[in-house]
N, C-alpha and C positions, 0 to 999 in steps of 0.2 A: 478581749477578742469576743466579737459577739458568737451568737450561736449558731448561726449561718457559717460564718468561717471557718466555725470550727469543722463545721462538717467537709467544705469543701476542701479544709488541710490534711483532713480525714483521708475524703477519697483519694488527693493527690499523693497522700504517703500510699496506702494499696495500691494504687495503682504503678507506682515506682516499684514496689514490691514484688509487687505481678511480673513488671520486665524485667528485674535483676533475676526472678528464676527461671526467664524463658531462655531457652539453647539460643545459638547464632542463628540459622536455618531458618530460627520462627521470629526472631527478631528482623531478619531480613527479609519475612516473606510481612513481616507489621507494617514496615518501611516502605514497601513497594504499593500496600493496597494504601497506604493514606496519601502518597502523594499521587497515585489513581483517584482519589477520591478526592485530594485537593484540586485537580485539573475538571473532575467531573463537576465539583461545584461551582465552576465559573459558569456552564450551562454549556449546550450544545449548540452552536451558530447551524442550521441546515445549510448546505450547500445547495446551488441551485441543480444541480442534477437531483437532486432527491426529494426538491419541491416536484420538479417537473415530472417525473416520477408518480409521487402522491397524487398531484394535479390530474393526470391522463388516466392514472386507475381509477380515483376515485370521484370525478368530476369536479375539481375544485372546489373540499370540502373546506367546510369551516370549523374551528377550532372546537364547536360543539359537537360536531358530527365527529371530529376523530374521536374525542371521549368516549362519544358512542360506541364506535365499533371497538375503540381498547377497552370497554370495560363491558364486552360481549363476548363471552368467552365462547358461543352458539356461532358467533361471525367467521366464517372462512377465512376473512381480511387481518384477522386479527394479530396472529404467531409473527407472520411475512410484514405487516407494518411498524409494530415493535421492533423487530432485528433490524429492518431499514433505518427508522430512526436511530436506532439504539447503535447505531456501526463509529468503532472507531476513526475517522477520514484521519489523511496524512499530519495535519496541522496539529492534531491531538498526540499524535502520534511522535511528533518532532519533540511534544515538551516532555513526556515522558522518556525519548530514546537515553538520556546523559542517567537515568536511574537505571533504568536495564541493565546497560551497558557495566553499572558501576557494583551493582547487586548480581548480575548472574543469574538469574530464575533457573531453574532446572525443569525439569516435568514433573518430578515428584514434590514440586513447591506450587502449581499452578493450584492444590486442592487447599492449599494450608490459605494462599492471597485469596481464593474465593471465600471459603469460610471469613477471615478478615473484613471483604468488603461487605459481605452477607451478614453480619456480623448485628447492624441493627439495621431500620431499614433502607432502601439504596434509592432515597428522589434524584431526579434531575430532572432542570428545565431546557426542554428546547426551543428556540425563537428561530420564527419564521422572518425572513428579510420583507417580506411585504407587510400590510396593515395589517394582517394575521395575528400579529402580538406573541404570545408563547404560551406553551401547556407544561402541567406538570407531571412524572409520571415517578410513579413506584414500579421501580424494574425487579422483575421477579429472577428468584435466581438460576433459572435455566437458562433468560436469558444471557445475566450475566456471565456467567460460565462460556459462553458462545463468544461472548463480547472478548474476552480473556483470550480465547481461541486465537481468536483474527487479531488481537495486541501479538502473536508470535511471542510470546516474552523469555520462552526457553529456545531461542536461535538467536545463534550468537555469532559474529563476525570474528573472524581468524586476527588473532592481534597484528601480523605483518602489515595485513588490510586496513586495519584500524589506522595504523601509522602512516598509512601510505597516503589515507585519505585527509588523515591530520596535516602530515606537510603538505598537500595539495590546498585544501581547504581555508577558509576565511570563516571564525566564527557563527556567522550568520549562515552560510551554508550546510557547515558539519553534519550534523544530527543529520539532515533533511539527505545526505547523500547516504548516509547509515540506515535510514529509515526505507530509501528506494531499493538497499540490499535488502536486509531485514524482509523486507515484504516480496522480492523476488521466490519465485518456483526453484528456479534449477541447486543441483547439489553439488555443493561444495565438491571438489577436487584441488588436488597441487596444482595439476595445470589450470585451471581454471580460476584460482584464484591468484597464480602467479599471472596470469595474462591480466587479470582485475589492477593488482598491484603497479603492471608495469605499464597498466592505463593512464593511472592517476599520478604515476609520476613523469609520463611523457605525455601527453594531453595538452599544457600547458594553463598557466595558474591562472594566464589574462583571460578564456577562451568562452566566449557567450552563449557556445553551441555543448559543453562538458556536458549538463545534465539533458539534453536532449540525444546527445551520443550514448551515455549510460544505460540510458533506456533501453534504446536500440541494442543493448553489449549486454543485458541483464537478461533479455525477450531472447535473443541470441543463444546464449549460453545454455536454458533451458531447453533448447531445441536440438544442441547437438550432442552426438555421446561422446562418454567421458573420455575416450582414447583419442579421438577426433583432432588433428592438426587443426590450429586453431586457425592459423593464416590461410590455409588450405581451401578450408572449411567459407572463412570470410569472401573468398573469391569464387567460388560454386554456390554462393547464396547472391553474388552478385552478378554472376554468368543467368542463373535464374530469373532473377529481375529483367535481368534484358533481354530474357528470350522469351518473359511477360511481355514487354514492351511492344521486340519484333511480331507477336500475334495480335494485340491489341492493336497495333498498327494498320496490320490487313484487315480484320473485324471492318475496322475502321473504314475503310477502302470498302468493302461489302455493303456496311448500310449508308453508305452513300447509293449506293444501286437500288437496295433491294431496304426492307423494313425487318424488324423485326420477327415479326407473326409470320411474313415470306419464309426468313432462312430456318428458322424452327418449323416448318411446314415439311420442308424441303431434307429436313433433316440433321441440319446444322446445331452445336453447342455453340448459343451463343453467351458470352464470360463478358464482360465489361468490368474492368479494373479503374483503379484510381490513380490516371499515368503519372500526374504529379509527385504522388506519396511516393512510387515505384522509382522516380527520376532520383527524389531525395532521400532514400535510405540506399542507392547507389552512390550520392554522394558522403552519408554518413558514413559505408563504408569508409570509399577512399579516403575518408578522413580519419578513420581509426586507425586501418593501415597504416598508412604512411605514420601516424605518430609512435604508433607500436611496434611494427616493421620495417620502418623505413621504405617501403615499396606497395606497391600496387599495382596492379594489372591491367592495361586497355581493351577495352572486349569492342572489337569491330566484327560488321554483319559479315556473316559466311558468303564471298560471291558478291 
């Protein structure tokens, strides 16, 4: 065995050494930052909202000029371009969800996985979809730590939910329906995660519209409180819509006569909404409804 080898048989023995004396806790919080970091070294693809972004802030820099301001620590642009870059987006988020989910993070684990990924230093490349090409950065560990934040990695899905969305779910979906909980606001309740549950199993498994109703059901759920009848609830959020609609309508009727700069003259708020989006989250309702409750409600105009 030459003398290279031997060193490297070397470190592979300490290093085995090293995990056989580490607790569970820290072998589970080892696990979780390497395949973080296995996902971080495939490189970061930008999304086009966050060129466009870059783009309109900063005039359509070039890969030298970012350099620039990230390695200006005098730059105002500097902290806020970093985090942009540096943001988990959902697709990242989907290859990690089957590790989360299977480890558990806790809150008092998020300090042990930083240390890990902090561990030596943290490159990653980001590539730009235009002739931009990619840059390389060494992310420092505050912002790391930030980055950890927005993974959510200590919020966990209620196991009933888990399974409801497994029998629901096709492979290639799963994670991605777990990741749109996962990164939702509102707080877990019985009701509310019973109403979640009895979504995904009446919904239906063919249905093209599921993860655009989810949305709608996750936005929802954050907005009402937790004692809240949920069906109740569903049909006075859709009573509101339509007595958006009824006013937008007359609005409507107004600047036909008269302009804008008129009825705010005159004294008038004038609101213009987006009748479209309003027409179809009255339809997402009734479509939740009827799957969940079997019923729905017709709202005709007063008169």
């Amino acid at each position: 065995m030459t003398e290279k080898r031997k060193q490297r048989s070397e470190e592979r023995r300490q290093g085995n050494e090293g995990r056989s004396q580490m607790t569970e806790p820290e072998k589970k919080c080892e696990l979780i930052a390497a395949e973080i970091k296995k996902t971080l070294n495939k490189g970061i693809d930008l999304s086009a909202d966050v060129v466009h972004y870059i783009d309109s802030t900063l005039s359509n820099p070039t890969i030298e000029e970012l350099q620039a301001i990230l390695a200006d620590d005098a730059n105002c642009e500097k902290d806020s371009l970093m985090e942009l870059l540096f943001f988990p987006d959902e697709s990242m988020q989907i290859q990690l969800e089957e590790t989360l989910e299977r480890h558990r993070p806790q809150n008092e684990d998020e300090n042990k996985i930083l240390t890990y990924l902090c561990r030596n230093p943290l490159q990653v490349t980001f590539r730009f979809e235009d002739d931009r090409g990619t840059i390389k950065l060494l992310i420092p560990e505050d912002v790391t730590r930030q980055f950890l934040v927005r993974l959510k990695i200590s919020k966990h899905l209620d196991a009933k939910l888990i399974e409801s969305i497994f029998n629901y779910c096709d492979d290639k979906n799963l994670s991605r329906f777990k990741v749109k909980i996962r990164n939702s606001r509102f707080s877990p309740t019985e009701k509310k995660t019973g109403f979640l549950c009895n979504f995904f199993h009446s919904i239906g498994s063919q249905s093209n519209d599921a993860l655009e109703c989810l949305e709608f059901v996750l936005e929802f759920l954050d907005e009402i409180k937790k004692d809240d009848d949920i069906y109740q609830a569903l049909m006075a959020r859709k009573k509101s819509y339509f007595l958006s609609l009824q006013k937008a309508k007359k609005m409507d009727a107004r600047l036909e006569k008269h302009n804008v700069e008129t009825l705010m003259a005159q004294g008038e708020r004038v609101v213009l909404i987006d009748q479209a989006d309003v027409r179809k989250k009255m339809r997402i309702i009734d479509r939740i409804s009827q799957a969940v409750f079997g019923k729905t409600e017709n709202i005709v105009p007063i008169g």
